[in-house]
LOLOFI-873183 format. One record per residue (C-alpha): residue in three letters; y, x, z. Coordinates in pm, whole numbers, padded with zeros to 5 digits, always signed. Last residue first. Layout:
BEGIN
ALAYXZ;...
END
This chain:
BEGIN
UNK+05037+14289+10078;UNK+04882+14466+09777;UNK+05015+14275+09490;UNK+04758+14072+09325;UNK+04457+14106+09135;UNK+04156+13862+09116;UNK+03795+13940+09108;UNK+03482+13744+09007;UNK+03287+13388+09178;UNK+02995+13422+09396;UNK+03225+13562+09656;UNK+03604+13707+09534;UNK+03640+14063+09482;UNK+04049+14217+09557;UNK+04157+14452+09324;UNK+04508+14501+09474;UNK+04358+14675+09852;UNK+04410+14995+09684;UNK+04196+15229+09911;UNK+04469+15426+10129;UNK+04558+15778+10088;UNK+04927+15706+09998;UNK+04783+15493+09696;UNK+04466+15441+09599;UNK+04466+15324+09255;UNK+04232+15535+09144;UNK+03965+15435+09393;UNK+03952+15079+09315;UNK+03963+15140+08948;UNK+03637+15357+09024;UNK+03502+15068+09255;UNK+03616+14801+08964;UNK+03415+15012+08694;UNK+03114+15067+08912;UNK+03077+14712+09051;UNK+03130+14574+08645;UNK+02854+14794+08509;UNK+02629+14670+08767;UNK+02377+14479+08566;UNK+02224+14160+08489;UNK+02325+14020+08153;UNK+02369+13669+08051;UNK+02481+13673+07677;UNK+02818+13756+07480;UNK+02864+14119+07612;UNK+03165+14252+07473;UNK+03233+14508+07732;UNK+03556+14425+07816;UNK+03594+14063+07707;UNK+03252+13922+07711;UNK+03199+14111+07998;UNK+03476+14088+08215;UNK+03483+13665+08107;UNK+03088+13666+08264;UNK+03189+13865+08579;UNK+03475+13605+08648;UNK+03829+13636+08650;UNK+04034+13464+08942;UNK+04369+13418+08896;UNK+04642+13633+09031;UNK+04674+13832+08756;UNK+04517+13724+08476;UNK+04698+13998+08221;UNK+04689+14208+08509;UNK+04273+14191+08540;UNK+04260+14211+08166;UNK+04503+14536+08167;UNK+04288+14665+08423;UNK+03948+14643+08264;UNK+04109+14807+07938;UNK+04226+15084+08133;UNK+03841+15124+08321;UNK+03671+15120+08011;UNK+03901+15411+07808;UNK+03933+15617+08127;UNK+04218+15580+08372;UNK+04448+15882+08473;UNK+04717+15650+08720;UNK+05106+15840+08678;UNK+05288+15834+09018;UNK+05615+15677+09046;UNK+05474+15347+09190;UNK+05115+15307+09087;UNK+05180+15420+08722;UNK+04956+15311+08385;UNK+05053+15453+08058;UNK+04893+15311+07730;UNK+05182+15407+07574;UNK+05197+15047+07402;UNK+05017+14827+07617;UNK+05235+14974+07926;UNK+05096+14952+08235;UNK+05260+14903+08554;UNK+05153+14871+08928;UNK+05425+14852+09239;UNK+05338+14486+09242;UNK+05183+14360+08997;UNK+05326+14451+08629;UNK+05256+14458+08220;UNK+05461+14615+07996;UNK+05434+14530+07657;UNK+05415+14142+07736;UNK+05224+13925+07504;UNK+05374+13800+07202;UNK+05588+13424+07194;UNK+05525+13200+06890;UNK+05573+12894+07146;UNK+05270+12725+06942;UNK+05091+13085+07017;UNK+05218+13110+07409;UNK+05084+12781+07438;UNK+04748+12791+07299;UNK+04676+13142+07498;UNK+04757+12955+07808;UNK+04570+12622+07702;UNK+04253+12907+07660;UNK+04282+13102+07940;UNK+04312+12769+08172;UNK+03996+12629+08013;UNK+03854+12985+08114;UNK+03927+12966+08462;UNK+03849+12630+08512;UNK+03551+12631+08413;UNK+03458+12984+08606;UNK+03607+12805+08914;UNK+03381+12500+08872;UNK+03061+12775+08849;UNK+02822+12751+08557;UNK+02486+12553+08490;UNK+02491+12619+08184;UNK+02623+12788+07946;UNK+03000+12833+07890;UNK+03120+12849+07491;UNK+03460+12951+07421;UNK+03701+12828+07147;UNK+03517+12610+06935;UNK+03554+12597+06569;UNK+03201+12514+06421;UNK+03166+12900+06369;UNK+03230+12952+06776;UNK+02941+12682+06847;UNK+02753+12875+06592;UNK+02789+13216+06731;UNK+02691+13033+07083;UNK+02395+12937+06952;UNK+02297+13258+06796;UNK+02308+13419+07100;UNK+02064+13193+07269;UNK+02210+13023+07614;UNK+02118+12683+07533;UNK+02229+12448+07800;UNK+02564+12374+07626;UNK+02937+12322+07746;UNK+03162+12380+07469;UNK+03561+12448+07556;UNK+03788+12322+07300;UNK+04141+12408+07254;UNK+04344+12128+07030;UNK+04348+12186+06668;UNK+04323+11872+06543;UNK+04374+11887+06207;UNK+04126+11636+06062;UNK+03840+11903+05974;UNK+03902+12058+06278;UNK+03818+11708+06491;UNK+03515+11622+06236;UNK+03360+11994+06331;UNK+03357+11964+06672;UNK+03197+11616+06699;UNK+02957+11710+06446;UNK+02927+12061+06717;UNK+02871+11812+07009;UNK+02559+11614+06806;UNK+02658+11262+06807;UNK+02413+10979+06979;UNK+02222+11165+07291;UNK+02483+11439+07340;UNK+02379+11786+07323;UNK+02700+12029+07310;UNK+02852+11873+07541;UNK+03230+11922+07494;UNK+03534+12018+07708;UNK+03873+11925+07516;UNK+04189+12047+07556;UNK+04597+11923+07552;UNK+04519+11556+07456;UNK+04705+11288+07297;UNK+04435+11020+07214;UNK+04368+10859+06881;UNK+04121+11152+06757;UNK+03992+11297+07074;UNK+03923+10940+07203;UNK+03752+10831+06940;UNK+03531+11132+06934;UNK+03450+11109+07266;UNK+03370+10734+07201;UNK+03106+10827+06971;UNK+02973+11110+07119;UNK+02912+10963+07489;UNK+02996+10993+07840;UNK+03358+10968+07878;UNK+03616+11179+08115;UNK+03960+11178+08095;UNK+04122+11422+08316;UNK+04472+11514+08454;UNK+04478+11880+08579;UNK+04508+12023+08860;UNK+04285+12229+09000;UNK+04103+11982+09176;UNK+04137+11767+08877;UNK+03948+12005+08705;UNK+03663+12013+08952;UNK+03655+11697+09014;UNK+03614+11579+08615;UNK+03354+11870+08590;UNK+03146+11737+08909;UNK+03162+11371+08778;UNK+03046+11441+08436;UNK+02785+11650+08518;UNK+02672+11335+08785;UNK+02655+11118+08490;UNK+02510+11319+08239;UNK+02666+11234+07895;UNK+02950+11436+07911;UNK+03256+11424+07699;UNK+03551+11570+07909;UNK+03915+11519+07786;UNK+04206+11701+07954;UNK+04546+11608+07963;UNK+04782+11924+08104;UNK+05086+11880+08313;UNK+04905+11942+08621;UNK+04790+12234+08475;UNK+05108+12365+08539;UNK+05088+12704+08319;UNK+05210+12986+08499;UNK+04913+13095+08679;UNK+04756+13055+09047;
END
């Protein structure tokens, strides 16, 4: 589903609920990755700091060292590894201070294994390309669709695609993912800059409207493909 090979990629879980721990260790090995999973503060933090490891996913609440102590020891000692927080509090400011502390996303709970592993992914992706010093790609493709971040042009073969602000920067997230599945909670935070659980249908509209306009030879584009109780992934047509 993406570039990276996860199964390259060493991933430590700390997780102090047993069957948590278990269902986030399968679910990212499923994927693909190679995971170390422990259930407490303490030895999550040893293993962080003596351990070579490419992410971490971290409790927020743990029973002996508070996740964000945890957090804020790791930065403090240069490890600047990508780290995911997992927390049951879904207030605003919670997540601002799980950002402030130095995390890199925060995913409430209880969340889908494909929305884990979707954003862990985003995050050793955007890791890599920054250690690699590489920029994103100025003109993005799938299929017979461009855009190009500079002009801000999209075409469906030769034929120029009118897009409105929202509904361009919708696409160029779906293409920048393409092929992997992006869920409603990364389109908001992302798009619409929604960091909280929101119920609305913001997201149906905009994808039905992209849907639409990249039609091509009178049929609906078939590119923009939703997949059940998890998001939408793009991919060439056939």
């Amino acid at each position: 589903m993406s570039s990276l090979p996860a199964s390259h990629c060493r991933v430590l879980v700390v997780e102090d609920d047993p069957g948590a721990g278990l269902e986030i260790t399968a679910a990212l090995e499923d994927y693909g990755f190679e995971v170390e999973c422990v259930p407490t503060g303490f030895h999550g933090l040893l293993r962080a700091t003596n351990g070579e490891f490419d992410a971490l996913v971290l409790d927020r609440m743990l029973p002996d060292l508070d996740g964000l102590s945890i957090l804020a020891t790791l930065r403090n000692i240069g490890k600047q590894m990508p780290v995911l927080i997992l927390s049951a509090l879904d207030a605003v400011d919670e997540r601002v201070r799980g950002l402030r502390a130095g995390g890199d996303d925060y995913l409430v709970k209880p969340f889908n294994g494909l929305e884990l592993t979707a954003r862990l992914n985003a995050l050793l992706r955007r890791r890599r390309a920054a250690t690699n010093g590489t920029s994103a790609a100025s003109v993005l493709r799938v299929d017979d669709l461009t855009l190009d971040t500079q002009t801000r042009v999209v075409r469906r073969g030769d034929q120029i695609v009118d897009l409105k602000p929202r509904e361009y920067s919708l696409l160029e997230y779906l293409m920048r993912h393409a092929g992997e599945v992006v869920t409603r909670a990364m389109l908001l935070e992302s798009v619409w800059n929604y960091h909280f659980s929101t119920q609305t249908n913001v997201i149906d509209m905009h994808i039905s409207n992209l849907r639409r306009k990249l039609s091509f030879n009178g049929r609906l584009s078939a590119m923009v493909v939703t997949v059940r109780n998890a998001g939408y992934i793009i991919h060439a047509a056939g």
